[in-house]
C-alpha positions in Angstrom: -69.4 76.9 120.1 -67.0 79.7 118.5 -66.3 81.0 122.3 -65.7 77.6 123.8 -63.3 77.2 120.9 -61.8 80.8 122.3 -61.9 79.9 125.3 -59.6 76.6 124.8 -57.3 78.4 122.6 -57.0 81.3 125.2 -56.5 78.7 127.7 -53.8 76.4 126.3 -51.8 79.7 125.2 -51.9 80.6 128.9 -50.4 77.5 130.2 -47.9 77.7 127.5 -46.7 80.9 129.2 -46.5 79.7 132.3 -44.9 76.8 131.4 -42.4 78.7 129.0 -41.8 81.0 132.0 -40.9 78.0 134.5 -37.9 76.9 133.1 -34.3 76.6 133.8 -32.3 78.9 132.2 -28.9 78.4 130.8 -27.9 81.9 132.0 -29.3 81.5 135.4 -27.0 78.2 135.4 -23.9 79.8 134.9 -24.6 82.9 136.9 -24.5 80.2 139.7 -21.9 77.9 138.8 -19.7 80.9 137.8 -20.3 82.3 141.3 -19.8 79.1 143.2 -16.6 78.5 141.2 -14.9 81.6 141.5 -11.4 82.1 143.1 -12.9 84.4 145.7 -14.5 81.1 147.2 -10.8 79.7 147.2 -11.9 76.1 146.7 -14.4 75.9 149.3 -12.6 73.4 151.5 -13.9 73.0 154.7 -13.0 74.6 157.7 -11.9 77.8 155.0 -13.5 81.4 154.8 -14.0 80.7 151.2 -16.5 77.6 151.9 -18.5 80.1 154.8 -18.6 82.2 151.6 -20.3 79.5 149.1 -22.5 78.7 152.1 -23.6 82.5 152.8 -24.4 82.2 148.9 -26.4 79.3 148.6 -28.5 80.6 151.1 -29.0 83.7 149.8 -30.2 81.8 146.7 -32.5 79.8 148.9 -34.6 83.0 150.4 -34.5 84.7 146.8 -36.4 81.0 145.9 -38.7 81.9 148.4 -38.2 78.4 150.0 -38.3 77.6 154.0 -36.4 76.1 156.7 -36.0 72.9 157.3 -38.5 72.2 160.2 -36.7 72.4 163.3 -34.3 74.6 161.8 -34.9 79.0 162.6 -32.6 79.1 159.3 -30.9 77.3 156.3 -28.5 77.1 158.4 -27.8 73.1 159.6 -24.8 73.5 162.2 -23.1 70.8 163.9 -19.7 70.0 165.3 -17.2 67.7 164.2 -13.6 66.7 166.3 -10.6 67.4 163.9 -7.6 65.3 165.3 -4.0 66.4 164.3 -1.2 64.0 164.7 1.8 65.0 167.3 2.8 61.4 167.3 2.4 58.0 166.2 4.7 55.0 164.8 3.3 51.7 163.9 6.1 48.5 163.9 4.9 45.0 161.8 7.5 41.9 163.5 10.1 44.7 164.4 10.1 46.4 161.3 9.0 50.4 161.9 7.3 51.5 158.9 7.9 54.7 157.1 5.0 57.5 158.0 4.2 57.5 154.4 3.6 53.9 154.7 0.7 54.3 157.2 -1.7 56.3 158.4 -3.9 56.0 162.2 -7.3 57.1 161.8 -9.0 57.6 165.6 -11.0 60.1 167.5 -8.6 59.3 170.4 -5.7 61.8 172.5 -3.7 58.1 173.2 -3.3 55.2 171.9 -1.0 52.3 172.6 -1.9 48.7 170.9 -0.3 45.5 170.2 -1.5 42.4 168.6 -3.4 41.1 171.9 -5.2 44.8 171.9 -8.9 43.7 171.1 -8.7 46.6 168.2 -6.3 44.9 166.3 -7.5 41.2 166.2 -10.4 42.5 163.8 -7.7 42.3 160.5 -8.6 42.9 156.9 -6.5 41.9 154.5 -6.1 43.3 150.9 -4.0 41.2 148.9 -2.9 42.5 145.4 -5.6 40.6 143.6 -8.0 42.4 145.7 -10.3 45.5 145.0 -9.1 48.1 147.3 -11.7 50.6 147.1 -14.4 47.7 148.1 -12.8 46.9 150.8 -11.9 49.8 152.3 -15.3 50.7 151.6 -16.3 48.0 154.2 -13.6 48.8 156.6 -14.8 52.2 156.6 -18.6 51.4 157.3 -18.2 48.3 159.7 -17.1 51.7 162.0 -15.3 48.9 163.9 -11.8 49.2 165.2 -9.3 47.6 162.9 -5.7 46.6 161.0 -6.0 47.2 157.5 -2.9 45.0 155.7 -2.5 46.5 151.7 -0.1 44.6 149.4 2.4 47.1 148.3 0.6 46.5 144.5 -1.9 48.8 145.3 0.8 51.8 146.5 -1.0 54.3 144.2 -4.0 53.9 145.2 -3.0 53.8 149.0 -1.0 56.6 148.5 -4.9 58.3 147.6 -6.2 56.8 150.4 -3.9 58.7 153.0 -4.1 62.1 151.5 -7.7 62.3 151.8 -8.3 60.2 154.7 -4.7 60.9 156.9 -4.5 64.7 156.5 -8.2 65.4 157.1 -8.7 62.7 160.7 -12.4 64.3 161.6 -15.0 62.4 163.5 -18.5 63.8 164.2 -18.2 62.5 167.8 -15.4 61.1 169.8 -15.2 57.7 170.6 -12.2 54.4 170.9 -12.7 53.4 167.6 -9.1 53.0 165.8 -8.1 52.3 162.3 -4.7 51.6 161.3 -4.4 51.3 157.5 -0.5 50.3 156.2 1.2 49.3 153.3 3.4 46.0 153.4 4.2 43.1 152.4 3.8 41.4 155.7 0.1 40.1 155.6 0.6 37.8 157.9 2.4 39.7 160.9 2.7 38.0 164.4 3.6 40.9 166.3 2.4 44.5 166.3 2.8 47.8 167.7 0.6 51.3 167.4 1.5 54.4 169.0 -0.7 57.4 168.7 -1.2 61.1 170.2 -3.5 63.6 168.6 -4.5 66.9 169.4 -8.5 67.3 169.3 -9.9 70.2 168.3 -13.6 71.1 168.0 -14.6 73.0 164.7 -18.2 73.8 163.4 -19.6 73.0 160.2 -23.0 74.1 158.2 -24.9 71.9 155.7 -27.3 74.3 153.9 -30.7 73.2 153.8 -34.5 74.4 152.5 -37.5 72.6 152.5 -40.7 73.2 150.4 -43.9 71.5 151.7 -46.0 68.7 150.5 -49.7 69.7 149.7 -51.0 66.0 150.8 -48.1 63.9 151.5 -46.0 66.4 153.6 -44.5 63.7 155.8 -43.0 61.8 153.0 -39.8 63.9 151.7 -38.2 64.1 148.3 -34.6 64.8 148.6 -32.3 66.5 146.1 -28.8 66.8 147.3 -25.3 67.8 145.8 -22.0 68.7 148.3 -21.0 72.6 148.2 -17.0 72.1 149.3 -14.2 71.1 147.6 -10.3 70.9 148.1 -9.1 74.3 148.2 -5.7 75.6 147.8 -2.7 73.0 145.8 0.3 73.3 144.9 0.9 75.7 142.0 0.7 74.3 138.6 1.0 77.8 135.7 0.7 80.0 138.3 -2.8 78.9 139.3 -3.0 77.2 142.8 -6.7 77.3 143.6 -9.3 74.0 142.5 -11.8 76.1 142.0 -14.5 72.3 141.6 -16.3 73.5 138.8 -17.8 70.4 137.8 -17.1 68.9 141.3 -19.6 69.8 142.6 -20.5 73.5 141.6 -22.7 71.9 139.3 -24.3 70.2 141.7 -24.8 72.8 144.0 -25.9 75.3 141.2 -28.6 71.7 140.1 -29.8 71.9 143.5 -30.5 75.4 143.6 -31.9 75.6 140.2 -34.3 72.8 141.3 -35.3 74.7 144.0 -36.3 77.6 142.1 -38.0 75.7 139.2 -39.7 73.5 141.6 -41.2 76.6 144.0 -42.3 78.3 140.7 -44.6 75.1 140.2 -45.9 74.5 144.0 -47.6 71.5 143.3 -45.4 68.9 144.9 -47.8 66.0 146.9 -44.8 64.9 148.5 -42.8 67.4 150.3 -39.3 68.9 149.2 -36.1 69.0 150.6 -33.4 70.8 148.8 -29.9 70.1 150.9 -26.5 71.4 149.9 -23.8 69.0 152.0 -20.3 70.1 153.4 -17.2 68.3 154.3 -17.9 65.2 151.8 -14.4 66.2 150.6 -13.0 64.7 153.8 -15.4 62.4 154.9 -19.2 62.8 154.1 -19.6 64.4 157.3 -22.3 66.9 156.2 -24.4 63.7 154.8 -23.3 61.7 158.1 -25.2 64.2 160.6 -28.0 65.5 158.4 -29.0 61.7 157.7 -29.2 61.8 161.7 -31.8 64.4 162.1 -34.4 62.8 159.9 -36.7 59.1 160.2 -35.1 57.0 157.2 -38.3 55.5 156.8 -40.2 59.4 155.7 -37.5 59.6 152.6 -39.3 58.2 150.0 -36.0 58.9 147.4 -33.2 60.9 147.5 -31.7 62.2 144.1 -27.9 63.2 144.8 -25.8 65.5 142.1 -22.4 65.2 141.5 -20.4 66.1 138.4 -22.8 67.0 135.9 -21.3 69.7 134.2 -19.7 67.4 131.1 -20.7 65.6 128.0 -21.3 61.4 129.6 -19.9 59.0 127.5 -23.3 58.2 126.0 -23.2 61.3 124.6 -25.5 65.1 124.7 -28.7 65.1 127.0 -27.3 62.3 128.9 -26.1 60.7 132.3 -26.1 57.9 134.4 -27.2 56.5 138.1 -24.9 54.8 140.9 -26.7 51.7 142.2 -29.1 51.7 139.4 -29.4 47.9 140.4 -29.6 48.5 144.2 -33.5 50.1 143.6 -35.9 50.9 141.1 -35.8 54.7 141.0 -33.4 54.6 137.8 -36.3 52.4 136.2 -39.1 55.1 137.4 -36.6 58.1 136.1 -36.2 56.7 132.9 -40.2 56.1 132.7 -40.4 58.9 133.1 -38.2 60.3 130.5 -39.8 58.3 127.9 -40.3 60.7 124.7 -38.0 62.9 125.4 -34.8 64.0 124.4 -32.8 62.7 127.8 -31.8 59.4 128.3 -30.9 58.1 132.1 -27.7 54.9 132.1 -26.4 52.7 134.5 -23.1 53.4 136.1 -20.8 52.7 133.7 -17.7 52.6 135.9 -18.4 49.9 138.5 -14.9 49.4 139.4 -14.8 53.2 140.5 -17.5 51.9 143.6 -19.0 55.3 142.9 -22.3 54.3 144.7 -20.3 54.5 148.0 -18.2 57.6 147.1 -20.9 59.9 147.4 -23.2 61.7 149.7 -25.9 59.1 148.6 -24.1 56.9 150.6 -25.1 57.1 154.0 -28.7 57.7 153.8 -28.7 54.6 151.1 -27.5 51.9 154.0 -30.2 53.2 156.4 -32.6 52.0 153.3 -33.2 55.1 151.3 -33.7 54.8 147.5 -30.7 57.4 147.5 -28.7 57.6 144.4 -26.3 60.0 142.4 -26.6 61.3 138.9 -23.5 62.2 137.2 -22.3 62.7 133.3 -18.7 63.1 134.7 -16.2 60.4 132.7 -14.3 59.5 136.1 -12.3 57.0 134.4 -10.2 59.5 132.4 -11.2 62.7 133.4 -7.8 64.9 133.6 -9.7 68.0 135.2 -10.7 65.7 138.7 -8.9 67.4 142.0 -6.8 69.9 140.0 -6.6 73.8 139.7 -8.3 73.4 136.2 -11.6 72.1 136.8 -12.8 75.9 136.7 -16.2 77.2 134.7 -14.4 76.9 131.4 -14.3 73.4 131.5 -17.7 73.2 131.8 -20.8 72.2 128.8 -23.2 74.7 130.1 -25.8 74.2 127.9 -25.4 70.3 128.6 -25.7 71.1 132.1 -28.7 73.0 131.6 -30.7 70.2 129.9 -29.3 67.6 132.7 -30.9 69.8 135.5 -34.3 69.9 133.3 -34.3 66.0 132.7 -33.8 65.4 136.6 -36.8 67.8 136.8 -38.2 65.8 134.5 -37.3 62.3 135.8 -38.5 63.1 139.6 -41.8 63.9 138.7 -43.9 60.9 139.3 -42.4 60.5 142.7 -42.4 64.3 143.5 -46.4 63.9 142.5 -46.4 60.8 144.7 -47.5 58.9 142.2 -44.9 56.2 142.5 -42.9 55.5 145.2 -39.6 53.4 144.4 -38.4 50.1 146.1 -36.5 50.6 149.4 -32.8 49.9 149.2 -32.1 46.3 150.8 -29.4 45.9 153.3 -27.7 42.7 151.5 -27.6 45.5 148.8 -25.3 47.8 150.5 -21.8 46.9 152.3 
């Protein structure tokens, strides 16, 4: 009796080493993020040595992991091609009137185009009065993937005025087609006559997504996905002598949650459902690295898809806290929070519904094909000063809070890494 007694004891004490050894570490966190967000990566935009540089690291952090390929893949490598298209010229003319160029902007995979209001592209017209919610509806516009007029009140200048920077100066298309979307800002709603003029320059560039894979011991054709995006914006204008966005918080933290995940969840090795860790370029200017890695893969084998963005400060709700775009749309935030239950993390709905952040992420894409696929974030978008600026760098950032987000995600994913439950596919009267 006294050595079974041993025996237990000896036991238990055993798996609390293990278990105290498999955890995330705080310093192991920052080592990361710190790396990721350093000015030697100068703001990993696309296209830029500095986000080869992030990508080289990641993978790197991958292989140390001990983690795998993707299959199909010989490396974490995931390369693809995408068409950037520069403007040489264009002009756009509502009932005679030629708009300003900052009142406009073409977006098309196109060397030419000439339209008027016959041209079977510009009979499909949305109209965004001032009353209107111009993120949802450009949203739309931007998924239909149907040529198109896009008519703004002038009321929503500011936000247009968003719109163009990141959609006008970065026009790349993952393949080239006729599509053609005009976007402008008027008054004139209701135009009877219009002319487009547009010639590009196309050139081909190359991309890389960085992916690793950790395989399921009896449900290895079902895949868990945990995502974040690796770029950011790169190089601004100077503001106190700093000119780099170094994208601490957006989305180093990510990235580094991703990579940390990886680690913590080889260390176990005892996932049912197979693991697929995936660090996404170019969703800066587009979601292109979610666009083609969502086309390598059956929708219908991704049982969920947790996606990380802007985890690295205090959520409104407070400490050991966050919250889940399109917590409505499936039942993985209800399965996360079970999951949760007794301990110190709490998992919210998306606060800030107006900010359509459900459609503003790399989620995005995979969730209209049907995927459970949701971000988690803790970032107050609403009034967050730091967002796109040279000052969201590692000193911004809670790292501690970070830490414990990363565990609770662990935490939160387990029944459906275990295949133990499996959430509620994402409807397509769910999605726009």
């Amino acid at each position: 009796m006294k050595y079974l007694f041993y025996t237990g004891a000896f036991c238990l004490l055993l798996l609390r080493q293990v278990s105290a050894q498999n955890t995330i570490s705080a310093a192991e966190v920052s080592r990361i993020v710190k790396t990721l967000a350093a000015d030697d990566m100068q703001g990993r935009q696309a296209f830029t040595p500095g986000n080869t540089k992030a990508a080289q690291f990641i993978q790197s952090e991958f292989k140390k992991a001990g983690l795998q390929p993707m299959p199909g893949l010989s490396s974490f490598e995931q390369k693809f091609h995408v068409y950037q298209v520069e403007s040489v010229q264009n002009s756009l003319v509502l009932d005679g009137d030629n708009l300003p160029q900052e009142s406009y902007f073409i977006q098309t995979s196109a060397q030419k185009v000439v339209l008027n209001q016959s041209s079977p592209a510009l009979t499909n017209i949305t109209r965004i009065a001032a009353q209107d919610n111009l993120s949802q509806k450009f949203q739309a516009v931007l998924a239909a993937k149907k040529s198109s007029l896009v008519l703004i009140d002038t009321a929503h200048a500011e936000m247009f005025k968003r719109y163009r920077h990141y959609l006008g100066r970065n026009n790349v298309h993952l393949q080239l087609d006729s599509t053609t979307l005009v976007f402008a800002l008027t008054k004139n709603l209701q135009p009877k006559q219009v002319q487009v003029t547009a010639i590009n320059k196309i050139t081909p560039k190359s991309l890389q997504n960085v992916v690793a894979y950790l395989p399921g011991k009896s449900r290895k054709n079902e895949f868990v996905i945990f995502s974040a995006h690796y770029d950011h914006i790169g190089v601004l204008p100077a503001v106190n002598n700093d000119s780099i966005a170094n994208g601490a918080d957006d989305d180093a933290s990510g990235t580094t949650a991703v990579i940390a995940l990886a680690r913590y969840f080889k260390k176990l090795n005892n996932n049912a459902r197979s693991l697929i860790f995936v660090a996404f370029t170019a969703e800066e200017i587009g979601g292109y690295g979610s666009q083609y890695f969502s086309k390598q893969l059956n929708p219908q084998q991704i049982t969920a898809m947790f996606n990380i963005e802007m985890i690295g400060k205090v959520a409104q709700f407070g400490k050991n806290a966050g919250f889940m775009t399109g917590f409505d749309k499936s039942d993985l935030g209800t399965i996360f929070q079970k999951n949760l239950s007794g301990t110190k993390f709490t998992l919210h709905p998306d606060p800030y519904i107006k900010e359509n952040l459900f459609y503003r992420s790399d989620n995005a894409t995979l969730a209209r094909l049907g995927v459970p696929a949701h971000t988690i974030s803790s970032d107050k978008i609403d009034t967050d000063q730091l967002y796109h600026s040279v000052e969201d760098e590692f000193a911004s950032l809670d790292v501690t809070n970070m830490t414990h987000l990363i565990e609770a995600i662990a935490q939160g994913a387990r029944s459906v890494i275990a295949g133990k439950a499996t959430p509620t596919r994402i409807q397509a009267k769910d999605v726009e």
